[in-house]
C-alpha positions as CSV (number, residue, x, y, z in Angstrom):
1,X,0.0,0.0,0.0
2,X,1.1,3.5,-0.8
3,X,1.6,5.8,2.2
4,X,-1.6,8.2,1.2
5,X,-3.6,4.9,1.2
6,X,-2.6,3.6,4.5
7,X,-3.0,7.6,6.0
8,X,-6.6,7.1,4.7
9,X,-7.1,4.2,6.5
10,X,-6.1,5.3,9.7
11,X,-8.0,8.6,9.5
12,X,-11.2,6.4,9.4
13,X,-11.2,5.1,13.1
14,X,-13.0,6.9,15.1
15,X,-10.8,8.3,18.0
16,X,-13.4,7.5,20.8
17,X,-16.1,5.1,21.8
18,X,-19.7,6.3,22.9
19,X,-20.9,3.6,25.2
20,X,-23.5,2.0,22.8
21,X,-20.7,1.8,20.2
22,X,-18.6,0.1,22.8
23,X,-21.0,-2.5,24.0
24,X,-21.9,-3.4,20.7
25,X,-18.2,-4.2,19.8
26,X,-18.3,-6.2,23.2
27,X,-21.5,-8.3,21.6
28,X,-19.3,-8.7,18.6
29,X,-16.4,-10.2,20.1
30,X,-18.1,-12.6,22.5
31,X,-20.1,-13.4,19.6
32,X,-16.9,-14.1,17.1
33,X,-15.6,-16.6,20.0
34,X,-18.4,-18.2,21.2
35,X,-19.3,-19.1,17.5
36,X,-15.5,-21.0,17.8
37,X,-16.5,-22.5,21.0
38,X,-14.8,-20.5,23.1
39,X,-16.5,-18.3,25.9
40,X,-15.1,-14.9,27.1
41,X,-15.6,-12.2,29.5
42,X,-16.1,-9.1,28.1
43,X,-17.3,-5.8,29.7
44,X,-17.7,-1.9,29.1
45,X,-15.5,0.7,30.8
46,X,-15.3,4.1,30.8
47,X,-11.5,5.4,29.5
48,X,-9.9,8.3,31.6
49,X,-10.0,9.6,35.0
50,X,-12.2,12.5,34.0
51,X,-15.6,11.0,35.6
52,X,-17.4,13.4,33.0
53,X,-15.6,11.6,30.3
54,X,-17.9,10.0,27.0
55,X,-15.3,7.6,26.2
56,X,-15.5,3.9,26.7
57,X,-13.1,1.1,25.8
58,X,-14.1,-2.9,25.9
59,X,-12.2,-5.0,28.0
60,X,-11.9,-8.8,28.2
61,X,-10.1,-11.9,30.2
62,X,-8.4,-12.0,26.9
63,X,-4.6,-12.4,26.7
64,X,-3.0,-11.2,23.6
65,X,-6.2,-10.9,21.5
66,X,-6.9,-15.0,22.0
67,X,-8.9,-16.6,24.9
68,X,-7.3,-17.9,27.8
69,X,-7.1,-21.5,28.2
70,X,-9.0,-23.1,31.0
């Protein structure tokens, strides 16, 4: 890829998560690894230590992007 492409690409993400965006990417991801048989913990946090903050993250007992072995 040329540089301008991949700057394009980039540019697209969306630099925060509203809540509703971020617990639908939770559904997402426990649905992606519970269809391979694998169930996950996945929850909604808010980012930053500003408790007036609109930004949210997902987090998960996932190690490395890949479900932890029981």
């Amino acid at each position: 890829m040329t540089e301008e492409i991949k700057t394009k690409i980039v540019n697209t993400q969306p630099r925060s998560l509203s809540k509703k965006m971020a617990q639908r990417t939770a559904l997402d991801i426990q649905a992606f690894w519970l269809a391979r048989g694998h169930v996950i913990h996945v929850w909604v946090e808010r980012c930053g230590k500003n408790t007036l903050s609109r930004d949210y993250g997902v987090r998960s007992d996932m190690r490395n992007g890949l479900p932890v072995k029981k």
